[in-house]
BATORNU-779085 format. One record per atom (N, C-alpha, C, O): residue number from 1; residue in one letter; x, y, z. Coordinates in steps of 0.02 Angstrom, whole numbers, plus 50000, padded with zeros to 5 digits. Example, Ala and Ser with C-alpha at 12.3 -4.5 7.8 and 13.67 -1.06 7.14 Angstrom:
# BATORNU-779085
1, a, 50660, 49716, 50390
1, a, 50615, 49775, 50390
1, a, 50660, 49835, 50390
1, a, 50712, 49834, 50423
2, s, 50642, 49888, 50354
2, s, 50684, 49947, 50357
2, s, 50645, 50002, 50394
2, s, 50670, 50057, 50402
//
This chain:
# BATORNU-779085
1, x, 53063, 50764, 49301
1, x, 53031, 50705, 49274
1, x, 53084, 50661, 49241
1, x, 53134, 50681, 49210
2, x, 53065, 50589, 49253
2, x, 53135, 50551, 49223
2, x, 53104, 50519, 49147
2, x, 53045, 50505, 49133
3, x, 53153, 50515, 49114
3, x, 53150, 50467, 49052
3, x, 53168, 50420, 49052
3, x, 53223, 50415, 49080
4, x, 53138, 50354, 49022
4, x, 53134, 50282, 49005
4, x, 53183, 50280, 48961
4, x, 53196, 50325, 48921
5, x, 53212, 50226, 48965
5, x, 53285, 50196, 48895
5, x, 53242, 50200, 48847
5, x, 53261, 50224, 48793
6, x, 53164, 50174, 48858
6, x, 53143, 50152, 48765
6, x, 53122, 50219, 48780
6, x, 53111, 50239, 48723
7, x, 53111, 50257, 48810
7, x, 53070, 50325, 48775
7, x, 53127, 50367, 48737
7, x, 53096, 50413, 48709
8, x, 53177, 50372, 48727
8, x, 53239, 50399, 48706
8, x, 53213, 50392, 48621
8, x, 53219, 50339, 48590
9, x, 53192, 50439, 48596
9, x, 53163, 50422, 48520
9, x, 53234, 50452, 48471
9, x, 53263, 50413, 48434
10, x, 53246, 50497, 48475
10, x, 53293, 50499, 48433
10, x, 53361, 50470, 48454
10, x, 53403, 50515, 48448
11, x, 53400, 50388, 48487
11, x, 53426, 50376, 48513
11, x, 53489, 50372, 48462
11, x, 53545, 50394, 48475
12, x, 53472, 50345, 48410
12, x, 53539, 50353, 48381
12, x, 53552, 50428, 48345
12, x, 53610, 50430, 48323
13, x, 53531, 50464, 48338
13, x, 53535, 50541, 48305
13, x, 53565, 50566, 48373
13, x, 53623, 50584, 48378
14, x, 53525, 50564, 48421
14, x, 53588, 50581, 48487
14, x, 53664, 50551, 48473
14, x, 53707, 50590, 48454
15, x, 53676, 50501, 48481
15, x, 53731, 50453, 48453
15, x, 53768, 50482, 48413
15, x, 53827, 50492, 48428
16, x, 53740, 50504, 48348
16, x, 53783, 50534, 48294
16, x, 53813, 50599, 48311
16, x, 53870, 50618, 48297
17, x, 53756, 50639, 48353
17, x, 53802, 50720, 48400
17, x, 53847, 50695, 48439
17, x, 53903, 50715, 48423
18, x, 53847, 50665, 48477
18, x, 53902, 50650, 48523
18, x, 53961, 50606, 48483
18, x, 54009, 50591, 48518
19, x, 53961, 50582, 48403
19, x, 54004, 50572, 48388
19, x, 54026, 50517, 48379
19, x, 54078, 50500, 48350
20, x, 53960, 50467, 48419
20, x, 53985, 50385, 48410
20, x, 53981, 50361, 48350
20, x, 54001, 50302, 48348
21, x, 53961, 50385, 48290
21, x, 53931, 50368, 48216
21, x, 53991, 50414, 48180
21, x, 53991, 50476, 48180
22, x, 54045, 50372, 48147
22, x, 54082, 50423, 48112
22, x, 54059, 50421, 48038
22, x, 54036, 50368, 48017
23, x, 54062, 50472, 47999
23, x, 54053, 50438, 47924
23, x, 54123, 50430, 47867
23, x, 54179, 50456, 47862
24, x, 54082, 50375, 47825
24, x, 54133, 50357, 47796
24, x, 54167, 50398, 47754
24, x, 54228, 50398, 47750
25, x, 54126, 50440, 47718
25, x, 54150, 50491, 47656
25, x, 54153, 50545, 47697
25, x, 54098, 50563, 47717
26, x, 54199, 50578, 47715
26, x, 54204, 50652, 47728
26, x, 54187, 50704, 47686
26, x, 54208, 50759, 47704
27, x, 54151, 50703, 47628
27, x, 54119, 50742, 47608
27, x, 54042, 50740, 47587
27, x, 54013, 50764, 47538
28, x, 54025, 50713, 47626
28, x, 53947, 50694, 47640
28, x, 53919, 50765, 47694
28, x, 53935, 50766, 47753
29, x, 53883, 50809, 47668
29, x, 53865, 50864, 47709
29, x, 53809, 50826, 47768
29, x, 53775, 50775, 47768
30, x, 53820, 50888, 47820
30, x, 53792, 50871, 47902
30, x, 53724, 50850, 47871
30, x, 53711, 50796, 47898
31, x, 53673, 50868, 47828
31, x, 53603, 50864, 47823
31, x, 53598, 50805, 47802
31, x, 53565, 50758, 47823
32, x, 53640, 50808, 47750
32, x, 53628, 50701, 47734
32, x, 53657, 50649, 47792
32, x, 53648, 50589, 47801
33, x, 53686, 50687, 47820
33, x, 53709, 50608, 47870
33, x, 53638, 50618, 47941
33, x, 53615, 50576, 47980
34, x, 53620, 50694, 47931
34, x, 53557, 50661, 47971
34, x, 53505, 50639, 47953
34, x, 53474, 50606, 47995
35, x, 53477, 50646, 47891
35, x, 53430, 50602, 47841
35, x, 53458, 50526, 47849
35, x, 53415, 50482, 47857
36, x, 53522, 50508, 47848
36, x, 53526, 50451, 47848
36, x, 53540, 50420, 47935
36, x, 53525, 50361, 47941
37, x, 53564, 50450, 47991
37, x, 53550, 50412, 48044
37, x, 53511, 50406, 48063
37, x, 53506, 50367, 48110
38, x, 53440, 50453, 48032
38, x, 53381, 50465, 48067
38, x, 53335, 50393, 48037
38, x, 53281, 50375, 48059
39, x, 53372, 50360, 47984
39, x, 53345, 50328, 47982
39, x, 53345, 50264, 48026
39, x, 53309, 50215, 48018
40, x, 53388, 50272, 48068
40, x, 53419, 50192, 48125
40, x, 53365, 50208, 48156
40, x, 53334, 50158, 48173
41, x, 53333, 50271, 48174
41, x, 53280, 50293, 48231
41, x, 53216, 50288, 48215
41, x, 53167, 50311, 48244
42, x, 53222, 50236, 48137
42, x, 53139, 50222, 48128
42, x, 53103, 50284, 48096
42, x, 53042, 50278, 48085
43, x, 53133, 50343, 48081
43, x, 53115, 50378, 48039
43, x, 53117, 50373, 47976
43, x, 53173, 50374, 47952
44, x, 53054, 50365, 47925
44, x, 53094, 50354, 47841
44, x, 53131, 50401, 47825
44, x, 53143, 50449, 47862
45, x, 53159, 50391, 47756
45, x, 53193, 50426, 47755
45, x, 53171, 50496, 47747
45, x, 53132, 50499, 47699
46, x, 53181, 50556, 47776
46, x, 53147, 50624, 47792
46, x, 53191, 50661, 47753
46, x, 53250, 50650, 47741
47, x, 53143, 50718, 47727
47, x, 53174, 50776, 47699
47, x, 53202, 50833, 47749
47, x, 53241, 50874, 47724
48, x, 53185, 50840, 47820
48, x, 53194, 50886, 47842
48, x, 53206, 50862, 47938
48, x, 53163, 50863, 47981
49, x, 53267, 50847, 47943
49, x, 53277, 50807, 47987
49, x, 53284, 50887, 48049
49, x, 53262, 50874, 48105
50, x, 53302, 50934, 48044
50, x, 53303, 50988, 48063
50, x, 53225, 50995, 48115
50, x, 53225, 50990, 48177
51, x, 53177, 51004, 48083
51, x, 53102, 50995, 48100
51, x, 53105, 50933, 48178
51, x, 53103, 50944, 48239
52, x, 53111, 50866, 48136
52, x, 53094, 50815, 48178
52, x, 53151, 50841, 48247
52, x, 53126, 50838, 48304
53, x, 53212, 50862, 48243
53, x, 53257, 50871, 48310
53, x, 53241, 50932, 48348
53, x, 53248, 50930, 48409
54, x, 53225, 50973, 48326
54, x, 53180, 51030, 48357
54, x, 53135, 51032, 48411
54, x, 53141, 51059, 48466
55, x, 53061, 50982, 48373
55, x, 53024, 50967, 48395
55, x, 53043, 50895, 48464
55, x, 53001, 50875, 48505
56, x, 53106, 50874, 48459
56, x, 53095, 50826, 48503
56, x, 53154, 50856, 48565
56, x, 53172, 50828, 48617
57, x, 53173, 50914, 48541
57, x, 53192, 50971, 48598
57, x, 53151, 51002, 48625
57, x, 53154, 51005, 48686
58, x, 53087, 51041, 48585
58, x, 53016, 51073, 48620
58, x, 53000, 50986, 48666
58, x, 53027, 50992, 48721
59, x, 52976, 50936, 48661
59, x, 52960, 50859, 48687
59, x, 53008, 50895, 48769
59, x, 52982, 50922, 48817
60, x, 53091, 50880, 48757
60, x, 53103, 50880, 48807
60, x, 53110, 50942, 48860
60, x, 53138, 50936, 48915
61, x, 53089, 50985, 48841
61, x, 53078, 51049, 48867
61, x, 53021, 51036, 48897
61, x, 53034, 51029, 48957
62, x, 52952, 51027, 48885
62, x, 52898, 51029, 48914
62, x, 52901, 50961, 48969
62, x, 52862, 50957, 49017
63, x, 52944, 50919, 48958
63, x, 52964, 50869, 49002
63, x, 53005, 50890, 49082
63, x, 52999, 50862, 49136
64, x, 53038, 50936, 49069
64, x, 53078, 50954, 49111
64, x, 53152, 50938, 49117
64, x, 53195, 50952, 49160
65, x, 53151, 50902, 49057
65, x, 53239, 50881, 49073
65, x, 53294, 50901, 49050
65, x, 53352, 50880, 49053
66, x, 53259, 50961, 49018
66, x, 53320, 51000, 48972
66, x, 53310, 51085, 48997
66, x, 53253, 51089, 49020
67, x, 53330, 51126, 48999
67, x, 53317, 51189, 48999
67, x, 53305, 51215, 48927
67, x, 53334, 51184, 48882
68, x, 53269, 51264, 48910
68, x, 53230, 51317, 48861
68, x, 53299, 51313, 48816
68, x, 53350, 51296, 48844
69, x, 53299, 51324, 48770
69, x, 53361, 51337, 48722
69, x, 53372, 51431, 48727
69, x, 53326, 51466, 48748
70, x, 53429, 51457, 48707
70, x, 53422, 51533, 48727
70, x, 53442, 51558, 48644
70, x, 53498, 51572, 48623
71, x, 53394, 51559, 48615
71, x, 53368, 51583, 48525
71, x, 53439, 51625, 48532
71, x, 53486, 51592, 48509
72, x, 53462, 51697, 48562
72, x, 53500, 51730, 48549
72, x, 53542, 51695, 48537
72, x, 53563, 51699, 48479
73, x, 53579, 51639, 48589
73, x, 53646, 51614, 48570
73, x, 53638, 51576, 48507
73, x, 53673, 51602, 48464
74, x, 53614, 51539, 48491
74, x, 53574, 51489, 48444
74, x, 53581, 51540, 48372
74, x, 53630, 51527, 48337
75, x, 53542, 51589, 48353
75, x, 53563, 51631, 48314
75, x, 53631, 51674, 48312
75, x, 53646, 51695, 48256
76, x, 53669, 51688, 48361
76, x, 53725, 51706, 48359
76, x, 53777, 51652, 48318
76, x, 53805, 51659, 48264
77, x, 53779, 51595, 48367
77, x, 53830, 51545, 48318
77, x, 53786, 51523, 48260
77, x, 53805, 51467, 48245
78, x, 53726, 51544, 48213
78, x, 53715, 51508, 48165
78, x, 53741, 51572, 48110
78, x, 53759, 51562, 48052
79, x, 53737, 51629, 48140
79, x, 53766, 51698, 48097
79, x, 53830, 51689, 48081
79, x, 53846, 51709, 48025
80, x, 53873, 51664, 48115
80, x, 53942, 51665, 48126
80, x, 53964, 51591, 48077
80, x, 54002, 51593, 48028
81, x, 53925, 51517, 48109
81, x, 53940, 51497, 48029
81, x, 53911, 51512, 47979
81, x, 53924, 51467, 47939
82, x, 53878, 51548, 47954
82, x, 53849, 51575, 47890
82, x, 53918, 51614, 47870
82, x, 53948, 51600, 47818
83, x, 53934, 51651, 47903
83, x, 54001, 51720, 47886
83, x, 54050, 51701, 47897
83, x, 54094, 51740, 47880
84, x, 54066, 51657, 47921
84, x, 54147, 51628, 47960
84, x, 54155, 51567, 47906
84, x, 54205, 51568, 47871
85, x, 54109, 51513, 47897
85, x, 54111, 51444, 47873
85, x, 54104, 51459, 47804
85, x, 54146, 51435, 47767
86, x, 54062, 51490, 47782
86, x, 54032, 51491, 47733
86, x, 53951, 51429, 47728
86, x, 53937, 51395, 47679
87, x, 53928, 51430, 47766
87, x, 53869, 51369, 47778
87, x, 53789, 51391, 47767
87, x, 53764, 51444, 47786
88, x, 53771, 51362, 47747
88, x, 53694, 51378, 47729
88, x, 53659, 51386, 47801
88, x, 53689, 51360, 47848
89, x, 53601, 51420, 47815
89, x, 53548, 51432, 47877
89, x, 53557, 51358, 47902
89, x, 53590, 51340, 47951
90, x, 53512, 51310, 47848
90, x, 53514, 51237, 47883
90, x, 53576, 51230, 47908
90, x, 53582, 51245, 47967
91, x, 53631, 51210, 47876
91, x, 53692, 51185, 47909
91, x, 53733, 51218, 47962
91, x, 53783, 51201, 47994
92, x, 53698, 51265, 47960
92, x, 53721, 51300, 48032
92, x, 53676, 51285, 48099
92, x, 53696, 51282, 48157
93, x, 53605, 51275, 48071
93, x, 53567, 51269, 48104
93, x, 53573, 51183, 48144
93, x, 53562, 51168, 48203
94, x, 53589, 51147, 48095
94, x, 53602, 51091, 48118
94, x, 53669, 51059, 48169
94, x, 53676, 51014, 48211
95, x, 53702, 51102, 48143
95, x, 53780, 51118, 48193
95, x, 53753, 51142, 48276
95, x, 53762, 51118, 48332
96, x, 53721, 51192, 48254
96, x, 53691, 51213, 48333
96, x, 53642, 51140, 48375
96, x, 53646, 51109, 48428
97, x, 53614, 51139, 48337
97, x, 53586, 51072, 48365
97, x, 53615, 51014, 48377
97, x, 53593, 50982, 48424
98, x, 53656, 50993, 48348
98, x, 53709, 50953, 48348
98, x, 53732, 50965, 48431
98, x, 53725, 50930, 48481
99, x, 53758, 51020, 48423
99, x, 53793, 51029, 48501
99, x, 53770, 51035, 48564
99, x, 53793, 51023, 48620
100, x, 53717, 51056, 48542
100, x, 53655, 51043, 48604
100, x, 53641, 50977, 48617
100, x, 53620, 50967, 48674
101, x, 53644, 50944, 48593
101, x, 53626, 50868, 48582
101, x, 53704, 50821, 48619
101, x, 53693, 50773, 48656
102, x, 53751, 50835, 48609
102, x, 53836, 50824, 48632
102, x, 53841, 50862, 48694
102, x, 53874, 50832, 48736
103, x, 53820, 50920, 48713
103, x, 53857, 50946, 48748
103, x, 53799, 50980, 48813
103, x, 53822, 50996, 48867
104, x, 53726, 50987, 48799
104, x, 53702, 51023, 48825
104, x, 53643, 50964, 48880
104, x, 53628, 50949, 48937
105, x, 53630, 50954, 48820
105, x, 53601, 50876, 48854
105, x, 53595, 50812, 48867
105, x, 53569, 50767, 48833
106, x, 53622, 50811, 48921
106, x, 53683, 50739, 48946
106, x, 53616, 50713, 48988
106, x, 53639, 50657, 49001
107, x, 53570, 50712, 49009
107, x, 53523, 50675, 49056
107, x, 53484, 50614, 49034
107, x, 53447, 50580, 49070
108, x, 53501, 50602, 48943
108, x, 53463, 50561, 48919
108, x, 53486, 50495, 48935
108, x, 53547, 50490, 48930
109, x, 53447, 50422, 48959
109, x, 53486, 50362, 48946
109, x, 53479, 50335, 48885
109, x, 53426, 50315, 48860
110, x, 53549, 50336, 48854
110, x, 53540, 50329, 48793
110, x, 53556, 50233, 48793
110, x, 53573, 50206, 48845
111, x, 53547, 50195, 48731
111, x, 53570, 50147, 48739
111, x, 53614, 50132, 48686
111, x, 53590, 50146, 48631
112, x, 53681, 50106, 48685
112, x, 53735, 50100, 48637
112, x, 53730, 50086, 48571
112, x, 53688, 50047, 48548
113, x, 53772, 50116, 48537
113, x, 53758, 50117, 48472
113, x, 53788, 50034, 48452
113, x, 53836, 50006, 48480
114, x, 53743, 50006, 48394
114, x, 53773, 49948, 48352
114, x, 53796, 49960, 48291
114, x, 53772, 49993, 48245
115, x, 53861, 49920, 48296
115, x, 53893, 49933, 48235
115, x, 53893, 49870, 48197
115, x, 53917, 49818, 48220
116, x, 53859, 49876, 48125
116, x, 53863, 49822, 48093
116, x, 53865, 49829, 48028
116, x, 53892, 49882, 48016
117, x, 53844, 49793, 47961
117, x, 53865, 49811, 47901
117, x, 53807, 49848, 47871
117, x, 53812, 49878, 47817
118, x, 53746, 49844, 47911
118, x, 53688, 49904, 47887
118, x, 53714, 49968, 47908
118, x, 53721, 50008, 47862
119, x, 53731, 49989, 47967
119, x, 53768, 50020, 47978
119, x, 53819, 50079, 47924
119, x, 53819, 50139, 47911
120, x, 53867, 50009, 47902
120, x, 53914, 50027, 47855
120, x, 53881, 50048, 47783
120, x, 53910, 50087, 47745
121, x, 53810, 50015, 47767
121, x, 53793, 50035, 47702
121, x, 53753, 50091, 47700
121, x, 53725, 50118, 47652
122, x, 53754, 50103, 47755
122, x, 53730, 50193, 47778
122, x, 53777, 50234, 47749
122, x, 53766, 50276, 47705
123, x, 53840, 50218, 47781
123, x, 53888, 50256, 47738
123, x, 53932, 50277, 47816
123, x, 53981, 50314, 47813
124, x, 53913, 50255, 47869
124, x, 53941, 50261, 47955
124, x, 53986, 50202, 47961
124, x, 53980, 50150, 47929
125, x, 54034, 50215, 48005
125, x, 54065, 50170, 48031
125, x, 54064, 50191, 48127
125, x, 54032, 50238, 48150
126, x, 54109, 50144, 48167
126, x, 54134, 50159, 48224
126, x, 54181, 50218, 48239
126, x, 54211, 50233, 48187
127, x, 54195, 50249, 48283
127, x, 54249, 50305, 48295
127, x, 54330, 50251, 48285
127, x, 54329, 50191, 48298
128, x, 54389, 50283, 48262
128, x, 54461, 50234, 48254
128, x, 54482, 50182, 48303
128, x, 54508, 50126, 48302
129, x, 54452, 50237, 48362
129, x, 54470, 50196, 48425
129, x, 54466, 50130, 48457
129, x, 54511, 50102, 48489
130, x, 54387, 50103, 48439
130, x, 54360, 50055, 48447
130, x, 54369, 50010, 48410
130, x, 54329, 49964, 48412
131, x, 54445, 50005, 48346
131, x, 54450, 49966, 48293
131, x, 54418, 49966, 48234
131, x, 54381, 50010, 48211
132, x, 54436, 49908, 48209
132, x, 54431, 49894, 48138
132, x, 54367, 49836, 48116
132, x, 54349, 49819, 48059
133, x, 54337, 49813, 48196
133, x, 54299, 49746, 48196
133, x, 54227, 49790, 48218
133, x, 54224, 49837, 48257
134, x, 54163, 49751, 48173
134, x, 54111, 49756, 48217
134, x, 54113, 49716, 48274
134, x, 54080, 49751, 48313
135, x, 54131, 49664, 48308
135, x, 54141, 49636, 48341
135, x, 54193, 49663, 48409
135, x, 54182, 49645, 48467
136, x, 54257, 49714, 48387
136, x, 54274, 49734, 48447
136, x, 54248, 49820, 48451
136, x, 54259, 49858, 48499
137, x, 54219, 49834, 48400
137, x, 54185, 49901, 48426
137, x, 54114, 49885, 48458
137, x, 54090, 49934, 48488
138, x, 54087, 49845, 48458
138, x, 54025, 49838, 48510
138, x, 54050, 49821, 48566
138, x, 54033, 49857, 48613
139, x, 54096, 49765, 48582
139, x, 54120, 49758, 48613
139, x, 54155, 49815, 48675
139, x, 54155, 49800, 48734
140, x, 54178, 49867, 48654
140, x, 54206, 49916, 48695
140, x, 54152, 49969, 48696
140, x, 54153, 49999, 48750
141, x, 54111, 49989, 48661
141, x, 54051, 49992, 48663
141, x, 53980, 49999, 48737
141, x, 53953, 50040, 48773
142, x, 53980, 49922, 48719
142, x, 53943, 49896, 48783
142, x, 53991, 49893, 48829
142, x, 53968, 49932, 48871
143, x, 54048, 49873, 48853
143, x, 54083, 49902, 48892
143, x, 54077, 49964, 48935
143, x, 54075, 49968, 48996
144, x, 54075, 50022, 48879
144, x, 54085, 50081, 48905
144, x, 54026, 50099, 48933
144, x, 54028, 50140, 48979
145, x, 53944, 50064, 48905
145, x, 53897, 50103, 48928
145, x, 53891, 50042, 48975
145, x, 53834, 50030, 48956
146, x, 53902, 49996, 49019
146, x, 53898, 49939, 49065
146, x, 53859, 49897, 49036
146, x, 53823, 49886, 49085
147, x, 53833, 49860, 48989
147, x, 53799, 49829, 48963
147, x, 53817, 49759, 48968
147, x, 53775, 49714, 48978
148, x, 53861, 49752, 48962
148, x, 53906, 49684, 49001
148, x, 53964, 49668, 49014
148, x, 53975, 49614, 49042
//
C-alpha cells in the first residue's frame, strides 16, 4: 500500500532521526528535543512523545509499509544502553526508535525540512553543511529532495 506526502504525520520527527534537525545546545537530552520537534508536527507540546512514535509505527505496520519491529532486538540494544551508556528505559527506548525511523524505514515521502527562526527558537538549527543561512540551507535542501 502506498503513502501520500500529506499523509506522512510525523514528517518532521522523521526529519529529526535522520538528522536533518541539529540542536543547538548539546546538552538538551533525546526526550526534550522530541517534545520539541514534535511540535513542528502539530503535536502540542506532549509529555510522552515515545507513545505518539510507537503508535505511528503500529499505523505503519498495519499499512504494510514497514515490517513488524523484532521486540528482541529492540530490547537487546535498549539493555545495552541502559549498561553501556548509562541511559534511562526512555532514552534508550527513544534511541531505538530513532533508528528505526533513519535507518529502517526509508519508504516514507517525506517532504523537506524548513529552516527558519521558529525553527531556531526551538532550540534546532540546519546540519554545518548546508551553511550558516536560512536561505542557503533550504536552498540545498529543496535541492536535494528535487523540489526545485
Amino acid at each position: 500500500m502506498m503513502i501520500m506526502e500529506n499523509e506522512v504525520q510525523l514528517n518532521n520527527f522523521i526529519l529529526w532521526c535522520k538528522n536533518w534537525y541539529q540542536p543547538i545546545d548539546n546538552k538538551m537530552n533525546i526526550i526534550t528535543e522530541a517534545q520539541k520537534i514534535l511540535t513542528l508536527d502539530d503535536y502540542l507540546p506532549c509529555n510522552n512523545p515515545i507513545s505518539i512514535a510507537l503508535t505511528y509505527i503500529d499505523e505503519l505496520v498495519k499499512k504494510g509499509i514497514t515490517k513488524p519491529i523484532r521486540l528482541q532486538d529492540w530490547n537487546e540494544n535498549i539493555i545495552i544502553g541502559m549498561t553501556v551508556h548509562n541511559l534511562t528505559y526512555n532514552e534508550c527506548l527513544l534511541y531505538t526508535i530513532r533508528h528505526f525511523f533513519a535507518f529502517e524505514c526509508t519508504k516514507l515521502p517525506l517532504m523537506p525540512p524548513v529552516y527558519s527562526r521558529k525553527l531556531y527558537k526551538l532550540g534546532f538549527v540546519a546540519p554545518t553543511r548546508f551553511g550558516n543561512s536560512y536561505k542557503l540551507a533550504n536552498y540545498k535542501v529543496n535541492k536535494f529532495f528535487n523540489k526545485k
